[in-house]
C-alpha positions as a printed Julia matrix, in Angstrom:
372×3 Matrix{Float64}:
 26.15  103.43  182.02
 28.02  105.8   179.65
 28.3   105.07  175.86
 31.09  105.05  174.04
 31.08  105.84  170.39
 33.98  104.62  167.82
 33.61  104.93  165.95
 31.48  117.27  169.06
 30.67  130.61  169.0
 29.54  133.69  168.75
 29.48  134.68  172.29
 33.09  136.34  172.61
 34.17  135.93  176.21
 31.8   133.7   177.42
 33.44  130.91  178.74
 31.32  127.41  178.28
 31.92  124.1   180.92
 33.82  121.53  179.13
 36.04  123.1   177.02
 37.08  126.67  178.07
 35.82  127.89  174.53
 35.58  131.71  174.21
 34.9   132.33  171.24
 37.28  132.15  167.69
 40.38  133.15  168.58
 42.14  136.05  167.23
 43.13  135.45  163.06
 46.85  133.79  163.14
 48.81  132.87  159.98
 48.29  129.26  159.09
 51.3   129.37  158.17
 52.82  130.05  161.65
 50.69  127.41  163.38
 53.08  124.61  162.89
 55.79  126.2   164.11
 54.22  127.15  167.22
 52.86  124.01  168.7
 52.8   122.99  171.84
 53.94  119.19  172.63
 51.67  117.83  174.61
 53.37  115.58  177.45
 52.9   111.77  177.68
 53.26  109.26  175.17
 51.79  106.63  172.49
 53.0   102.98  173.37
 52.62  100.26  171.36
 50.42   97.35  172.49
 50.57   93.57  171.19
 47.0    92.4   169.16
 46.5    88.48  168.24
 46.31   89.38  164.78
 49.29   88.84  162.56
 47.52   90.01  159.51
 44.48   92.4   158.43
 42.94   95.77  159.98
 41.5    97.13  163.11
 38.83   99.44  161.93
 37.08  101.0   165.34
 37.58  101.08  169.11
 35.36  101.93  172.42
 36.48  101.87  175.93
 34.31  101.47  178.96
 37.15  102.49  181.49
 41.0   101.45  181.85
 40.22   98.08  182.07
 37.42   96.94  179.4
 37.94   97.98  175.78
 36.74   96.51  172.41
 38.56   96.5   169.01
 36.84   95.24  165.88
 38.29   94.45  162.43
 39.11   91.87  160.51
 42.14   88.79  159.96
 43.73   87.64  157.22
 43.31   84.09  156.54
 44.16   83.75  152.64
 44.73   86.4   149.88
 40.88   86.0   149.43
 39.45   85.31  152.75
 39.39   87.02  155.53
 37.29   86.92  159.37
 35.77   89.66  161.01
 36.92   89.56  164.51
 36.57   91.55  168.18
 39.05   92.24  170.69
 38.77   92.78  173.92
 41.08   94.66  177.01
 41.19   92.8   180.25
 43.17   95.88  181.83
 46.51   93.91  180.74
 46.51   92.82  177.06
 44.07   92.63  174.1
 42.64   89.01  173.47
 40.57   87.67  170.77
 37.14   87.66  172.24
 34.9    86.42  169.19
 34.21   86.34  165.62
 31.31   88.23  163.94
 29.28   86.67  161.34
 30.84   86.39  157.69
 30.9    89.17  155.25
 30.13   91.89  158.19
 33.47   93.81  158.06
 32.93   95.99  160.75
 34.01   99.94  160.74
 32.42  101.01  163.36
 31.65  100.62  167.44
 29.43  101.6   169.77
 29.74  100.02  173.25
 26.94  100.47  176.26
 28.06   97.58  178.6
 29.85   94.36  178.16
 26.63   92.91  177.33
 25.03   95.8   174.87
 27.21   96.58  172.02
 26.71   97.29  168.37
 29.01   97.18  165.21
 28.09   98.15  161.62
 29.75   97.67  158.56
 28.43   95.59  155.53
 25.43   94.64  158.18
 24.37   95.35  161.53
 26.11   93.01  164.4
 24.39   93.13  167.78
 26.82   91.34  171.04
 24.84   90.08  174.29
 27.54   89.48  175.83
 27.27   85.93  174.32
 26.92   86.34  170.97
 26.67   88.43  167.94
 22.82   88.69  165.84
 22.66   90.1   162.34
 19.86   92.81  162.55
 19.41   93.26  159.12
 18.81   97.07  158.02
 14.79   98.25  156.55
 15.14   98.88  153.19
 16.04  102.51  152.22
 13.87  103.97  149.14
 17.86  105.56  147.62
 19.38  101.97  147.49
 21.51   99.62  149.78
 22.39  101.01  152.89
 26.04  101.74  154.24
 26.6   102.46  157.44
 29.77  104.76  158.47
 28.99  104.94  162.54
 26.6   103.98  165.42
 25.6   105.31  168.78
 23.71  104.65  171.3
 21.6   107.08  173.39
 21.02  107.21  177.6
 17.76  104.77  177.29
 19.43  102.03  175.23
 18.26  103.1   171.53
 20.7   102.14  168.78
 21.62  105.06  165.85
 23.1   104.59  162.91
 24.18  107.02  160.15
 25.79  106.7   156.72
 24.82  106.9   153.3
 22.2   105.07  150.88
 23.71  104.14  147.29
 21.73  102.85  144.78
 24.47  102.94  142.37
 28.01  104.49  142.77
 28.97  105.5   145.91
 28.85  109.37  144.33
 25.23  109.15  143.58
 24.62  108.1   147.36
 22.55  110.29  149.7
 22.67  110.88  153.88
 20.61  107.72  155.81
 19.65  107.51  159.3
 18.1   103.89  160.36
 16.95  103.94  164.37
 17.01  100.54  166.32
 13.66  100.34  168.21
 14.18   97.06  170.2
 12.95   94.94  167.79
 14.25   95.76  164.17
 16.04   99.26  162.44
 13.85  101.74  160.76
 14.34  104.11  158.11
 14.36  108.33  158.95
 13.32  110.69  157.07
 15.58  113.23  156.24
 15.02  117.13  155.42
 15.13  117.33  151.42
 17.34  119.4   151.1
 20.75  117.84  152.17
 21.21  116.3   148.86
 23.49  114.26  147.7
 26.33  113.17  150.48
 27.3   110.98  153.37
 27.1   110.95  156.76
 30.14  109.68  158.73
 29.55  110.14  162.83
 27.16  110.54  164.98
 26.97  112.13  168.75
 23.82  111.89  171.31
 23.46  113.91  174.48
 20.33  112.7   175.08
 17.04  110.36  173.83
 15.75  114.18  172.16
 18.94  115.57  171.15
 21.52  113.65  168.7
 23.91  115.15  166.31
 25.15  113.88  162.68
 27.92  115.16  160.88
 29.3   114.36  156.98
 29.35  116.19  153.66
 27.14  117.04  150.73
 29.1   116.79  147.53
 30.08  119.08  145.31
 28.21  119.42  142.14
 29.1   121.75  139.14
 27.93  124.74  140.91
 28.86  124.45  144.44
 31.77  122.8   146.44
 31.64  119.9   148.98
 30.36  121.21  152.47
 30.42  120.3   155.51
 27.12  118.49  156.81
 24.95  118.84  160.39
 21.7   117.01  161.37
 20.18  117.42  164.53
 17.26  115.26  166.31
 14.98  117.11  168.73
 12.76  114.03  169.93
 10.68  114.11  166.41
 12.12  115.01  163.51
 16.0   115.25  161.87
 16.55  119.09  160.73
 19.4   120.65  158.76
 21.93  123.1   160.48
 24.26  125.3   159.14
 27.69  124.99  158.68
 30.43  126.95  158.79
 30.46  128.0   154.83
 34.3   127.95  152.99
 36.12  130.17  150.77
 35.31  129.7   147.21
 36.86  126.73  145.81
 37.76  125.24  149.42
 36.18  121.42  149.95
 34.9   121.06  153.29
 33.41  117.32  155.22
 33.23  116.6   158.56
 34.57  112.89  159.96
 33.64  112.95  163.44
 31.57  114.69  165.68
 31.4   114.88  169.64
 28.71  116.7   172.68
 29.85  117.47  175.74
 26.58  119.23  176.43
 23.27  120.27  174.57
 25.3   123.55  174.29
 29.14  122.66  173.99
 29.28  120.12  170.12
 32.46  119.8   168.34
 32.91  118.96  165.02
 35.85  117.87  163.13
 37.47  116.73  159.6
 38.92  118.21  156.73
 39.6   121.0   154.1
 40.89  121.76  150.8
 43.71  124.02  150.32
 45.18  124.83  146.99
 44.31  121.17  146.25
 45.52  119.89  149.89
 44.0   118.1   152.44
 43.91  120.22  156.13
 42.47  119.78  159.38
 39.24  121.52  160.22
 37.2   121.54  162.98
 33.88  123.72  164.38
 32.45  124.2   167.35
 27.94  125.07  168.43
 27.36  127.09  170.85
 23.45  126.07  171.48
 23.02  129.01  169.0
 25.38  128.69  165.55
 28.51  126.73  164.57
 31.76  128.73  164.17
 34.94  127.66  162.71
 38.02  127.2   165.13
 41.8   127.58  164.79
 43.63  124.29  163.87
 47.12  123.98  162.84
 48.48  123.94  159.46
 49.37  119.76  158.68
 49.49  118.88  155.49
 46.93  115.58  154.94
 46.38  115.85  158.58
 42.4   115.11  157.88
 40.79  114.35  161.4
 38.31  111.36  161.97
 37.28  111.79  164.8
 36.93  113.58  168.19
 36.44  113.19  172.14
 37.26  114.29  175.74
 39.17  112.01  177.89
 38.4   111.9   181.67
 40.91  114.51  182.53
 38.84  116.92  180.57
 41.09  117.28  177.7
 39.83  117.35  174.29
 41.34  115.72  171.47
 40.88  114.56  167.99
 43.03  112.34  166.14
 42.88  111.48  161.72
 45.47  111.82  159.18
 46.15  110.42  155.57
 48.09  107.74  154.19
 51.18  107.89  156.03
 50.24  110.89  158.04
 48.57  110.34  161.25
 47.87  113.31  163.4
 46.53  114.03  167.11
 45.39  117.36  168.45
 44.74  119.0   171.94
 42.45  121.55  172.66
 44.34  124.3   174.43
 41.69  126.34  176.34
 44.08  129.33  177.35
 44.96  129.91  174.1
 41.75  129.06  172.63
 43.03  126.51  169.34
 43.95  123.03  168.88
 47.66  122.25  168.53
 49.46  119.37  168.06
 50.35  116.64  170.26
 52.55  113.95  170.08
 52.2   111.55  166.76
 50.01  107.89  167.13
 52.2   106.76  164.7
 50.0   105.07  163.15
 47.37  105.06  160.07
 44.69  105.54  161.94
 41.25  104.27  161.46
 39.62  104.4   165.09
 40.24  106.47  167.91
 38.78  106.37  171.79
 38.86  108.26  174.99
 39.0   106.12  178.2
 36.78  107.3   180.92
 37.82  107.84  184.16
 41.67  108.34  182.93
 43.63  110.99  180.59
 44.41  107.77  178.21
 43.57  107.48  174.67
 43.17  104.52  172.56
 44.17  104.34  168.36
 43.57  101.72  166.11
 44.63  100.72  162.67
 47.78   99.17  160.69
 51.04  100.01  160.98
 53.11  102.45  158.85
 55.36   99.85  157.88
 54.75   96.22  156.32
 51.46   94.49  154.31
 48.45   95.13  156.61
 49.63   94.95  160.22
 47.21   95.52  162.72
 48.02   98.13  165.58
 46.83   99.08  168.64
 48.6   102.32  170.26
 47.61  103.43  173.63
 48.17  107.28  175.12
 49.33  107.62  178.71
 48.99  111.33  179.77
C-alpha cells in the first residue's frame, strides 16, 4: 500500500521519467515570470468540515474516496480538541479525537488502520484508536516534530528540530519508529544549528530530509538535505544563494531514487519568494519558479495524472504551482484560496487536496479540493 505524506540537474538534455526535467532552463527575468504564466485548467471548490472553529493543520489521501484531515476545534478562548477527519468519497466527517495537548501538524497515512500524526507528541491510529508513543529523549532538548513518513516495510520517520531553549538555539532531529518505541539518529556534525521540516522515502535504504540551517553572523540561512542510505544520515549539498539571499526548504518529494524535488523559500531584497530544486541521483540544481511575492511553498507532490505541483504561501497569500515539462519551470496555477497549512495529492486521480483557515473571519477551518 502506498504512503502518503502530509504533511521531492546537470545532465542538459537528458530527459528523466516522472517529470520531463532537462536540465535548468534557459536564465529568464524574474521579473517577466508573472506575467507569463500559464493558468492551469480546473478548479479549487470549497468543501464543508464539522468544525465551526479552529485549524486544519495536515492532510493525506489514500485515493478519491478515503482522506484524513487533522487539526484542532475550538471549544473556549482557552481550550481547544485535537481532532481527525475523515473522506467517505462524499463529505468530511469527524472521525475521532486525539489525546489532549497533541496538536497535530503533521500526517502520514499507510492504510486506514496504520497512520501516524506528530505535533506536541507522537499519535499512532489502529484503525480504532489513537496511542501516545512518547519520543526517546534527544541529548539538544525537547523534541519537535515538523513531519512524518512512513517507508514501503511499515517503519515510521520523523524529522524536526530539538530545542533545549529558544526555538533559535534548536538543532535538526531525526527519531525512527522501530515497532516498539522511537529512537534517536545521529546526525552528521556539521549541519548545525536549524530545523528540519519534511521528509520523503523511496525506499527502507533511501529517505530524504529537507529544512534550513540558520544564519549566524557570518553566513546566511541555507537550505538543508539529509539523506539515509540503509545506515547512516549524511549531509548533501544544496543549491548555495547569492550573498545576502535566505534560503529553507518546506517540503520535499521522490518520485524515484534519481528524480527528488525540493521546495520552499527565498529572500529577495528582504522578500519572501518561491524556490524550489531538483537531484538528479548526482547533485541538486536550482529550477525556474515564478516571481510571487510571499508565495513561500510548503510543500510538494505528483498527483496520479503525473503532474507535479507544490502549493505554500504567506499570510494572505496562498499559492499553487505546476510543473510544466515542455517548458521546463513551474508556473502558476489557479489560487487555493486559502492560507494554507497542508497540501495532498490523491492517487489514482489529477485531484488535489488543501487544508487550513479561511482568508476571511477568526479561525475558520477549510478544506479546498482541486478537480483537474
Amino acid at each position: 500500500m502506498a504512503t502518503l505524506a502530509a504533511g521531492a540537474i546537470a545532465t542538459a538534455g537528458l530527459v528523466l521519467a516522472g517529470t520531463g526535467w532537462a536540465g535548468p532552463a534557459p536564465a529568464a527575468a524574474e521579473s517577466n515570470l508573472s506575467s507569463d504564466t500559464a493558468r492551469v485548467a480546473g478548479r479549487w471548490q470549497q468543501t464543508p468540515v464539522p468544525v465551526a472553529k479552529g485549524d486544519l493543520t495536515a492532510v493525506a489521501a489514500l485515493d478519491g474516496r478515503q482522506a484524513w484531515a487533522v487539526g484542532y476545534r475550538l471549544k473556549s478562548d482557552s481550550e481547544v480538541e485535537a481532532l481527525a477527519l475523515r473522506w467517505n468519497g462524499t463529505s468530511w466527517a469527524q472521525e475521532s479525537t486525539l489525546p489532549n495537548g497533541s496538536f497535530p501538524g503533521a500526517l502520514a497515512v499507510r492504510s486506514a488502520g496504520d497512520i501516524w500524526a506528530v505535533g506536541a507528541t507522537a499519535e499512532h491510529w489502529d484503525g480504532t484508536a489513537w496511542t501516545v508513543r512518547t519520543f526517546e529523549r534527544d541529548p539538544a532538548g525537547r523534541v519537535l516534530p515538523d513531519a512524518v513518513a512512513i517507508t514501503p516495510d511499515g517503519k515510521a520517520w520523523t524529522v524536526g528540530r530539538a530545542v533545549p531553549q529558544s526555538v533559535k538555539s534548536g538543532v535538526p532531529a531525526i527519531q525512527a519508529w522501530d515497532g516498539t518505541a522511537w529512537r534517536h539518529q545521529a546526525l552528521p556534525a556539521d549541519v548545525g544549528k536549524g530545523e528540519l521540516t519534511s521528509l520523503t522515502t523511496v525506499a527502507p535504504n533511501d529517505i530524504w530530509a529537507a529544512g534550513t540551517t540558520f544564519a549566524t553572523v557570518s553566513t546566511d540561512q541555507s537550505g538543508l538535505l539529509l539523506h539515509w542510505d540503509g545506515t547512516s544520515w549524511q549531509r548533501m549539498s544544496a543549491p548555495a544563494g547569492k550573498s545576502g539571499e535566505h534560503r529553507w526548504f518546506g517540503g520535499i518529494t521522490a518520485l524515484s531514487a534519481d528524480d527528488v524535488w525540493a521546495v520552499g523559500g527565498r529572500t529577495s531584497n528582504g522578500v519572501e519568494h518561491p524556490y524550489a530544486a531538483h537531484w538528479d541521483g548526482k547533485k541538486w540544481t536550482d529550477a525556474t519558479v515564478p516571481d510571487i511575492p510571499d508565495g513561500r511553498l510548503r510543500a510538494v507532490g505528483k498527483a496520479g495524472d503525473g503532474t507535479l505541483w507544490a502549493a505554500g504561501g504567506k499570510g494572505a497569500v496562498s499559492v499553487a504551482l505546476r510543473w510544466d515539462p515542455t517548458r521546463q519551470r513551474w508556473e502558476q496555477a489557479a489560487d487555493p484560496a486559502v492560507v494554507v497549512r497542508g497540501f495532498s495529492t490523491i492517487p489514482g486521480t489529477a485531484g488535489l487536496w488543501t487544508v487550513g483557515i479561511a482568508k476571511n473571519g477568526d479561525l475558520i477551518p477549510a478544506v479546498r479540493r482541486f478537480t483537474g
